[in-house]
mmCIF file of the N, C-alpha and C atoms, coordinates in Angstrom:
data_MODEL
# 
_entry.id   MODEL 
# 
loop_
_atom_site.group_PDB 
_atom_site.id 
_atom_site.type_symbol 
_atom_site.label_atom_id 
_atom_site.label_alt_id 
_atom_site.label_comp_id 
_atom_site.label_asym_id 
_atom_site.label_entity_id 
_atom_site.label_seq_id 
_atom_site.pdbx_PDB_ins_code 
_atom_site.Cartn_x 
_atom_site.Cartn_y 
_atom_site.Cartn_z 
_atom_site.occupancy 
_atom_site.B_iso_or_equiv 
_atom_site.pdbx_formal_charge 
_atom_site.auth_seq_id 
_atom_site.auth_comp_id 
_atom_site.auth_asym_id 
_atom_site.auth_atom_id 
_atom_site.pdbx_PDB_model_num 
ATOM 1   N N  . UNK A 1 1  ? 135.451 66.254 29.577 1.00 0.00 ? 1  UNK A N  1 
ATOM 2   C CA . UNK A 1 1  ? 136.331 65.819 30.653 1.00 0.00 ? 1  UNK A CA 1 
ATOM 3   C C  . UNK A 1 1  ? 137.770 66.216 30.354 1.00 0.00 ? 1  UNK A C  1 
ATOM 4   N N  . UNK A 1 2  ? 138.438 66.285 31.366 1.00 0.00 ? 2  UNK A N  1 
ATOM 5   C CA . UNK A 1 2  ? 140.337 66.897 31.598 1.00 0.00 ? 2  UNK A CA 1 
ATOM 6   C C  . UNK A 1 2  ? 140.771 65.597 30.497 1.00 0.00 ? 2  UNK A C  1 
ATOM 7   N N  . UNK A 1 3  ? 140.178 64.258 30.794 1.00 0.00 ? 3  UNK A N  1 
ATOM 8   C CA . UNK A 1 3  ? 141.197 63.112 29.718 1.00 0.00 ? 3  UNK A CA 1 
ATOM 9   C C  . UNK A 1 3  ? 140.806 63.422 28.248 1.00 0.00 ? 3  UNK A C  1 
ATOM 10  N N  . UNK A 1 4  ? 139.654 63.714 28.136 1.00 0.00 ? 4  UNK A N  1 
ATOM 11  C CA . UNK A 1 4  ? 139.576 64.390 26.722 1.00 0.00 ? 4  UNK A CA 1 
ATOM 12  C C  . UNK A 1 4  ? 139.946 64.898 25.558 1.00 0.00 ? 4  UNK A C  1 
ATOM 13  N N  . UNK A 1 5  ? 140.697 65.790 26.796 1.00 0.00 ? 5  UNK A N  1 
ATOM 14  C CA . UNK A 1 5  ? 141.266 67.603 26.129 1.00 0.00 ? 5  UNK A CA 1 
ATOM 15  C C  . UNK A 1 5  ? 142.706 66.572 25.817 1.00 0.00 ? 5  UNK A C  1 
ATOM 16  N N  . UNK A 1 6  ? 143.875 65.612 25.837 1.00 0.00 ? 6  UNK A N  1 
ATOM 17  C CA . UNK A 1 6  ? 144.581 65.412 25.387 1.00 0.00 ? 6  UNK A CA 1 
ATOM 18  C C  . UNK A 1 6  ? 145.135 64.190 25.895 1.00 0.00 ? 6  UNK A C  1 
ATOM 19  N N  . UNK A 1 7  ? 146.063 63.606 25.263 1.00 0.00 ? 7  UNK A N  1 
ATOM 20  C CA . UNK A 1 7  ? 146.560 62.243 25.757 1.00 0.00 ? 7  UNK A CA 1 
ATOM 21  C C  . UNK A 1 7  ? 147.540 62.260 26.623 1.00 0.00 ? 7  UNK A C  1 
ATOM 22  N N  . UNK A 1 8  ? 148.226 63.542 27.266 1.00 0.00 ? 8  UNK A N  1 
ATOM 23  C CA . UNK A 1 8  ? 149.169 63.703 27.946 1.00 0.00 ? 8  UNK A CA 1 
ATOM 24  C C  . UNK A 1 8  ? 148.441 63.893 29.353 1.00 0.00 ? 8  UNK A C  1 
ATOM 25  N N  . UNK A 1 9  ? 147.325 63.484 29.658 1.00 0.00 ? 9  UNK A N  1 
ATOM 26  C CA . UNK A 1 9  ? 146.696 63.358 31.003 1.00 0.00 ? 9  UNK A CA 1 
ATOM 27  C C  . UNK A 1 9  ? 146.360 62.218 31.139 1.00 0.00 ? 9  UNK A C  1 
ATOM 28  N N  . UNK A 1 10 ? 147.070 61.610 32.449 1.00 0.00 ? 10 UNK A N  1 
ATOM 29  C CA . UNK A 1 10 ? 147.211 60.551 33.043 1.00 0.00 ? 10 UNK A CA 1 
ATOM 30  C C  . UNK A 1 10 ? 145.801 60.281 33.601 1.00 0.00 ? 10 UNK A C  1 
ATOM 31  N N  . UNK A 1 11 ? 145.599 58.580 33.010 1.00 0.00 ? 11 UNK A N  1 
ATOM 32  C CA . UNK A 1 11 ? 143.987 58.230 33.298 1.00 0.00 ? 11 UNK A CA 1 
ATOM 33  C C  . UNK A 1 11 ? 143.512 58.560 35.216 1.00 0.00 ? 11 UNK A C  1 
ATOM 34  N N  . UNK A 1 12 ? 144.558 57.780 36.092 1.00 0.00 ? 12 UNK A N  1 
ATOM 35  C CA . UNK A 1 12 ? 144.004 58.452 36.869 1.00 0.00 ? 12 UNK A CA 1 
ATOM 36  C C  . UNK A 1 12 ? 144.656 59.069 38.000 1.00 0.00 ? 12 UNK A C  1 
ATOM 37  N N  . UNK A 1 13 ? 144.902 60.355 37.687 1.00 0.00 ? 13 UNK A N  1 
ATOM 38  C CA . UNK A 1 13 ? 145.590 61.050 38.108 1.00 0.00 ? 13 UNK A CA 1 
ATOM 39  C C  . UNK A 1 13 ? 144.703 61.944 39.480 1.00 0.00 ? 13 UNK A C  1 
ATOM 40  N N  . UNK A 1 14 ? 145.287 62.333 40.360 1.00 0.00 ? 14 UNK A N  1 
ATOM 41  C CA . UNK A 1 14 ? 144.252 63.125 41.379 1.00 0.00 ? 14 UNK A CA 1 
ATOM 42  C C  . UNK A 1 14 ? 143.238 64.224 41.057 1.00 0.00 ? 14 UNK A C  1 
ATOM 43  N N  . UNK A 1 15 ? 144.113 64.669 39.436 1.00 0.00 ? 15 UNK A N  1 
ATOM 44  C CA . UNK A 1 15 ? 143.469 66.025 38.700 1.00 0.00 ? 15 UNK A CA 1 
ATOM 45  C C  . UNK A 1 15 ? 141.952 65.490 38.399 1.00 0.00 ? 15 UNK A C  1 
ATOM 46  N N  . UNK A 1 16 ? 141.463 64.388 37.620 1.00 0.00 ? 16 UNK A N  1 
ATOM 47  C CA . UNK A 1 16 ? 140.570 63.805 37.022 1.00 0.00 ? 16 UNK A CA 1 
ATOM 48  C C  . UNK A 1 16 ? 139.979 63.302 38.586 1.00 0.00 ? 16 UNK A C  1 
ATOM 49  N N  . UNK A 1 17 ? 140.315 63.003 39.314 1.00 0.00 ? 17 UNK A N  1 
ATOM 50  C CA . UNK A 1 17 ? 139.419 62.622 40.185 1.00 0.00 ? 17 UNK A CA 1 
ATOM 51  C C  . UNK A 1 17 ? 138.868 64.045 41.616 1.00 0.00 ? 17 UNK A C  1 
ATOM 52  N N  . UNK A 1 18 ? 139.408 64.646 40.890 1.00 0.00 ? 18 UNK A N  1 
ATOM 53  C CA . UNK A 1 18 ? 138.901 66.538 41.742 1.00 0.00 ? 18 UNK A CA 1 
ATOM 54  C C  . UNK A 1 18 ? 139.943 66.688 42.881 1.00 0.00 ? 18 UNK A C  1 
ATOM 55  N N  . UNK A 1 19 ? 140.719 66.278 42.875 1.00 0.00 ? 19 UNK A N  1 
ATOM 56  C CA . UNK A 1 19 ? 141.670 66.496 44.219 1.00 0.00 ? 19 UNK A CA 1 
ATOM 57  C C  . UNK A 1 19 ? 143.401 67.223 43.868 1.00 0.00 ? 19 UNK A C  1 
ATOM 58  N N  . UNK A 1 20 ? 143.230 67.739 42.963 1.00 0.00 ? 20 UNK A N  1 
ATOM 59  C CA . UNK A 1 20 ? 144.064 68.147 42.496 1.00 0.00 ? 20 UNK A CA 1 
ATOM 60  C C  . UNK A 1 20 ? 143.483 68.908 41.820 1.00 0.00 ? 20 UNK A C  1 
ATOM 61  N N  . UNK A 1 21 ? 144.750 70.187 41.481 1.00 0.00 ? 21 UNK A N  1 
ATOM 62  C CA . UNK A 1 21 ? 144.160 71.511 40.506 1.00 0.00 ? 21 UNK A CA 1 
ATOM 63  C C  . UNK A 1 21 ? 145.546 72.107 40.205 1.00 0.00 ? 21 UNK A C  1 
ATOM 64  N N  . UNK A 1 22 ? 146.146 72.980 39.307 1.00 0.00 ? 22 UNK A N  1 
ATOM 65  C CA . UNK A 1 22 ? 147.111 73.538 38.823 1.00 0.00 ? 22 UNK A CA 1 
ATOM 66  C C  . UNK A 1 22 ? 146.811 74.861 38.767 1.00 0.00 ? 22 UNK A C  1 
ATOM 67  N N  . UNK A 1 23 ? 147.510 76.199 39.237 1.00 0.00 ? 23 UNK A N  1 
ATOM 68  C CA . UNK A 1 23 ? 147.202 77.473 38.980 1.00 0.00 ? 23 UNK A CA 1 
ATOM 69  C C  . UNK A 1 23 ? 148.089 78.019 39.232 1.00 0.00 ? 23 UNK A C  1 
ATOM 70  N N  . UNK A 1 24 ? 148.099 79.366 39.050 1.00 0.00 ? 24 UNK A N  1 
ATOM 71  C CA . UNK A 1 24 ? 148.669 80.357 39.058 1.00 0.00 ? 24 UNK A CA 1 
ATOM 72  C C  . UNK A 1 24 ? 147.925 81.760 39.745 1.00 0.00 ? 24 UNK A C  1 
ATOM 73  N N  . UNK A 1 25 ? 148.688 82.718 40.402 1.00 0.00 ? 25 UNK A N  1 
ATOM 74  C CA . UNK A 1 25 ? 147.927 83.973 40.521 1.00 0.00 ? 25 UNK A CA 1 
ATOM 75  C C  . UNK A 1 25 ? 148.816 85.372 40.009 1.00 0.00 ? 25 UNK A C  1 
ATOM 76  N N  . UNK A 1 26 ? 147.936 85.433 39.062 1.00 0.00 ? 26 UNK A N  1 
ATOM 77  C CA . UNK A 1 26 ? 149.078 86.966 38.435 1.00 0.00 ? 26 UNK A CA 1 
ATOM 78  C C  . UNK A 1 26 ? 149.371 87.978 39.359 1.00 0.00 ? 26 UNK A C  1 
ATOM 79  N N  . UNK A 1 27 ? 150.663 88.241 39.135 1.00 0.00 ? 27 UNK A N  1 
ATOM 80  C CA . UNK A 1 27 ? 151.691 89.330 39.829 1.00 0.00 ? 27 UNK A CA 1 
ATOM 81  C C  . UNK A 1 27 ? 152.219 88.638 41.621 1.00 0.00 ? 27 UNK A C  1 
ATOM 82  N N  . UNK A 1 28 ? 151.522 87.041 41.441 1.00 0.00 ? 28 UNK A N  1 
ATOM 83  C CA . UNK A 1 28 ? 152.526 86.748 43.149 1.00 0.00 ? 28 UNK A CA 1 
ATOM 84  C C  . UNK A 1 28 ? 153.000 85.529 42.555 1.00 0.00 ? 28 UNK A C  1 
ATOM 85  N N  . UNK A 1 29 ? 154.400 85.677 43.039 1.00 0.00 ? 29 UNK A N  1 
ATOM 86  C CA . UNK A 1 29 ? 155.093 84.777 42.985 1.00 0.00 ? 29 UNK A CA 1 
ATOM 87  C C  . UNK A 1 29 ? 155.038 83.243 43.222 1.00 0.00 ? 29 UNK A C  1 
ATOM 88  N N  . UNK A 1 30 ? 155.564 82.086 42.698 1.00 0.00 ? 30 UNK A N  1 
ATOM 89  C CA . UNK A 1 30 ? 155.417 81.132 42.588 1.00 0.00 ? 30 UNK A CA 1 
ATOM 90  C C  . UNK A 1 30 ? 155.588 80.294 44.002 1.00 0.00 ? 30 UNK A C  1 
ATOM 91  N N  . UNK A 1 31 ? 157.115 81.083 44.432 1.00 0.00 ? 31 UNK A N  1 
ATOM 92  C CA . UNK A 1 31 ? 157.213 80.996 45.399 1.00 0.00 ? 31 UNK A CA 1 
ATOM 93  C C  . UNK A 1 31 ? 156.179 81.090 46.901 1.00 0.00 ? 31 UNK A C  1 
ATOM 94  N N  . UNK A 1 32 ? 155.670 82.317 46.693 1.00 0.00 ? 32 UNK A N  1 
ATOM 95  C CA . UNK A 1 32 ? 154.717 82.718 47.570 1.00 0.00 ? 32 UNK A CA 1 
ATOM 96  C C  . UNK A 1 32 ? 153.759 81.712 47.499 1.00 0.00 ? 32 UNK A C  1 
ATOM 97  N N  . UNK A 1 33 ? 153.077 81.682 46.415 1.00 0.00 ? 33 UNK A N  1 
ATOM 98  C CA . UNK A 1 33 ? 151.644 80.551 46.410 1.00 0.00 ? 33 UNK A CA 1 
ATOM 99  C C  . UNK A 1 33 ? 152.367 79.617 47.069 1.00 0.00 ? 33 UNK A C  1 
ATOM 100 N N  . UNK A 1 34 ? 152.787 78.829 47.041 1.00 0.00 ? 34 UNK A N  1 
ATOM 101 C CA . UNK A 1 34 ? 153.963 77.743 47.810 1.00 0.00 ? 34 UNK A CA 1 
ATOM 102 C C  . UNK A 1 34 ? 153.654 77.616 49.401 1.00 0.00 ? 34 UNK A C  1 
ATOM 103 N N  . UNK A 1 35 ? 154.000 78.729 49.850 1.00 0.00 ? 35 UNK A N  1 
ATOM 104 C CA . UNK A 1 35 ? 154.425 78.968 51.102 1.00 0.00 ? 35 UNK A CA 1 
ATOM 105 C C  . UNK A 1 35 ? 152.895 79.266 51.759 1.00 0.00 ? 35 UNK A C  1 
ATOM 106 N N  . UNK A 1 36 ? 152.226 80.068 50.967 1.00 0.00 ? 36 UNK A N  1 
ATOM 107 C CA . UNK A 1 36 ? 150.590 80.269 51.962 1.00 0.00 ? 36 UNK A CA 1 
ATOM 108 C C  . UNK A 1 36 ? 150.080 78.792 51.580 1.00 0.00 ? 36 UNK A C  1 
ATOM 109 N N  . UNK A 1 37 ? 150.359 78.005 50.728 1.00 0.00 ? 37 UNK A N  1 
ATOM 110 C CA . UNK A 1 37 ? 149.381 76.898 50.497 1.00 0.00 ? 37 UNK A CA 1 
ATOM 111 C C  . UNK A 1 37 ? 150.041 75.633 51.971 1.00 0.00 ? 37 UNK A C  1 
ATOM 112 N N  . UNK A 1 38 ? 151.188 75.707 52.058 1.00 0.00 ? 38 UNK A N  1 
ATOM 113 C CA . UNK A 1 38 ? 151.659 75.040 53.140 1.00 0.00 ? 38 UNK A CA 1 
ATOM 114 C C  . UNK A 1 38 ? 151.184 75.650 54.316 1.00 0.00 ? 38 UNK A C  1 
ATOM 115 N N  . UNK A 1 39 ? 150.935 76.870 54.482 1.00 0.00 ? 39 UNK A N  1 
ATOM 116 C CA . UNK A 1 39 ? 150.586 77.044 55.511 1.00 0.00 ? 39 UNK A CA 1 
ATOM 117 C C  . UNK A 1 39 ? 149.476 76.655 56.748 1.00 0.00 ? 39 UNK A C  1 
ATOM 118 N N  . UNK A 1 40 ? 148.244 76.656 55.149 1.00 0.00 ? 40 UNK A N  1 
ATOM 119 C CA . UNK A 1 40 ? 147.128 76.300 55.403 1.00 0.00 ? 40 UNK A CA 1 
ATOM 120 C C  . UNK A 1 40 ? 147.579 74.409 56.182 1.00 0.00 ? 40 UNK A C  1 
ATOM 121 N N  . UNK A 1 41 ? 148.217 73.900 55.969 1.00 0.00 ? 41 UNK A N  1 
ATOM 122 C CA . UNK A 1 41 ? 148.249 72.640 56.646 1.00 0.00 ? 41 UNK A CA 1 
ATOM 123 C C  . UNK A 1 41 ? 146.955 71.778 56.529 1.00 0.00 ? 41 UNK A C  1 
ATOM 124 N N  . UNK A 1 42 ? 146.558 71.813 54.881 1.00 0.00 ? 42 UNK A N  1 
ATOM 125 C CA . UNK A 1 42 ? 145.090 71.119 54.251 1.00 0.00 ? 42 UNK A CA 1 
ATOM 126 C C  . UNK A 1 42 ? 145.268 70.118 53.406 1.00 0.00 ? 42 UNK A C  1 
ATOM 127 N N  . UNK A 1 43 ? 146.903 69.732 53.212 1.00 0.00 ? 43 UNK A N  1 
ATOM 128 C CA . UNK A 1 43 ? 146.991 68.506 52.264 1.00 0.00 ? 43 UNK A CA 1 
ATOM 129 C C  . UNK A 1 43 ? 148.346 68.761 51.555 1.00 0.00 ? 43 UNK A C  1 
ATOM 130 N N  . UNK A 1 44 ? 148.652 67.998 50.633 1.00 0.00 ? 44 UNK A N  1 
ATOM 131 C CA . UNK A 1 44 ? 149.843 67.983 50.024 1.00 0.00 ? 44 UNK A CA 1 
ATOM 132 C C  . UNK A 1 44 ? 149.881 69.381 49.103 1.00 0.00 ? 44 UNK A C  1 
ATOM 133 N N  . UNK A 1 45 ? 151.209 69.537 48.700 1.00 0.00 ? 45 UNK A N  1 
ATOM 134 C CA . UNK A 1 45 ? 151.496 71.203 48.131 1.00 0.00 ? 45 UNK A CA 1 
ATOM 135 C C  . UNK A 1 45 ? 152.207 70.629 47.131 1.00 0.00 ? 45 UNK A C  1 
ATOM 136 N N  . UNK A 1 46 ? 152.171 69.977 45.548 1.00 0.00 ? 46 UNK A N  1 
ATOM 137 C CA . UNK A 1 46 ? 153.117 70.425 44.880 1.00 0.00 ? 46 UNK A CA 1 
ATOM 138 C C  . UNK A 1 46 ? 153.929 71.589 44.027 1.00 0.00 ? 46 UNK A C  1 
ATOM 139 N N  . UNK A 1 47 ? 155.173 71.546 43.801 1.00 0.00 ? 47 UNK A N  1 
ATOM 140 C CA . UNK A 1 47 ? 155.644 72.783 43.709 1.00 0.00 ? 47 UNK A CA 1 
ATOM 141 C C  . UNK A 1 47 ? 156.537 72.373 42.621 1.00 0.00 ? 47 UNK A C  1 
ATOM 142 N N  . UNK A 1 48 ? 156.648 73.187 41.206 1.00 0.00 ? 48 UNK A N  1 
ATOM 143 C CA . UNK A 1 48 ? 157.135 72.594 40.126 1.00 0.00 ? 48 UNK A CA 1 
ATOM 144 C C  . UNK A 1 48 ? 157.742 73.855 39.730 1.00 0.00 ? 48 UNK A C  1 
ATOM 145 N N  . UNK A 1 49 ? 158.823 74.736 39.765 1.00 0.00 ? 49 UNK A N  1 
ATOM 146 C CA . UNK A 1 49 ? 159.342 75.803 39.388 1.00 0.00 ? 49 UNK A CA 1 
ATOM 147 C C  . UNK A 1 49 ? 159.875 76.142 38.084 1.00 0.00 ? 49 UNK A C  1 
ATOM 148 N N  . UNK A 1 50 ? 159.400 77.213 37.345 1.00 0.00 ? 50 UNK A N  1 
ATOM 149 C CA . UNK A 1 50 ? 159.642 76.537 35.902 1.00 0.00 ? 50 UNK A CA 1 
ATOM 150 C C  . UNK A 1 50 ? 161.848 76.646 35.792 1.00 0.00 ? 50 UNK A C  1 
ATOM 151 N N  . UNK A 1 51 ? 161.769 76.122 34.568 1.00 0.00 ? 51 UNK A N  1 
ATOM 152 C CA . UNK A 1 51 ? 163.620 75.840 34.498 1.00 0.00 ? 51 UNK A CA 1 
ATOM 153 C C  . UNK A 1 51 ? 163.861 76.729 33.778 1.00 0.00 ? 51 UNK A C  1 
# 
Protein backbone atom coordinates (compact mmCIF):
# COMPACT_ATOMS: atom_id res chain seq x y z
CA UNK A 1 0.00 0.00 0.00
CA UNK A 2 0.95 4.07 -0.81
CA UNK A 3 0.89 4.34 3.49
CA UNK A 4 3.49 1.80 3.55
CA UNK A 5 6.05 3.12 1.27
CA UNK A 6 6.58 6.06 4.01
CA UNK A 7 5.31 8.12 6.88
CA UNK A 8 5.01 11.27 4.95
CA UNK A 9 1.60 9.95 3.46
CA UNK A 10 -1.29 11.18 5.02
CA UNK A 11 -3.60 8.27 6.47
CA UNK A 12 -6.41 9.46 4.60
CA UNK A 13 -5.68 11.31 1.98
CA UNK A 14 -7.74 11.08 -1.55
CA UNK A 15 -4.36 9.39 -2.94
CA UNK A 16 -4.94 6.15 -0.63
CA UNK A 17 -8.45 6.13 -1.25
CA UNK A 18 -7.96 6.07 -5.46
CA UNK A 19 -9.19 9.50 -6.19
CA UNK A 20 -6.25 11.15 -6.48
CA UNK A 21 -2.94 10.51 -8.46
CA UNK A 22 0.31 12.69 -9.02
CA UNK A 23 2.14 12.74 -12.51
CA UNK A 24 3.92 14.08 -14.85
CA UNK A 25 4.28 13.78 -18.79
CA UNK A 26 7.80 14.11 -20.26
CA UNK A 27 8.59 16.98 -22.60
CA UNK A 28 4.86 18.93 -21.79
CA UNK A 29 4.79 21.34 -19.63
CA UNK A 30 3.43 21.60 -16.22
CA UNK A 31 1.59 24.22 -17.16
CA UNK A 32 -0.09 22.55 -20.04
CA UNK A 33 -1.11 19.31 -18.04
CA UNK A 34 -2.95 22.03 -15.92
CA UNK A 35 -4.90 23.52 -18.47
CA UNK A 36 -6.11 20.16 -20.55
CA UNK A 37 -6.93 18.61 -17.10
CA UNK A 38 -9.32 21.67 -16.40
CA UNK A 39 -10.60 21.40 -19.41
CA UNK A 40 -11.91 18.12 -19.21
CA UNK A 41 -14.39 19.67 -16.44
CA UNK A 42 -14.11 15.93 -14.44
CA UNK A 43 -13.20 17.13 -10.96
CA UNK A 44 -10.77 19.10 -9.05
CA UNK A 45 -7.15 19.96 -10.73
CA UNK A 46 -4.39 20.43 -8.29
CA UNK A 47 -1.52 22.37 -9.43
CA UNK A 48 1.77 22.60 -7.38
CA UNK A 49 4.61 24.37 -9.51
CA UNK A 50 7.91 23.48 -8.47
CA UNK A 51 9.91 26.79 -6.63
Amino acid sequence: MLRESGPGVAKHSYHTKGQAMDFHIEGVSLANVRKAALSLRAGGVGYYPPQ
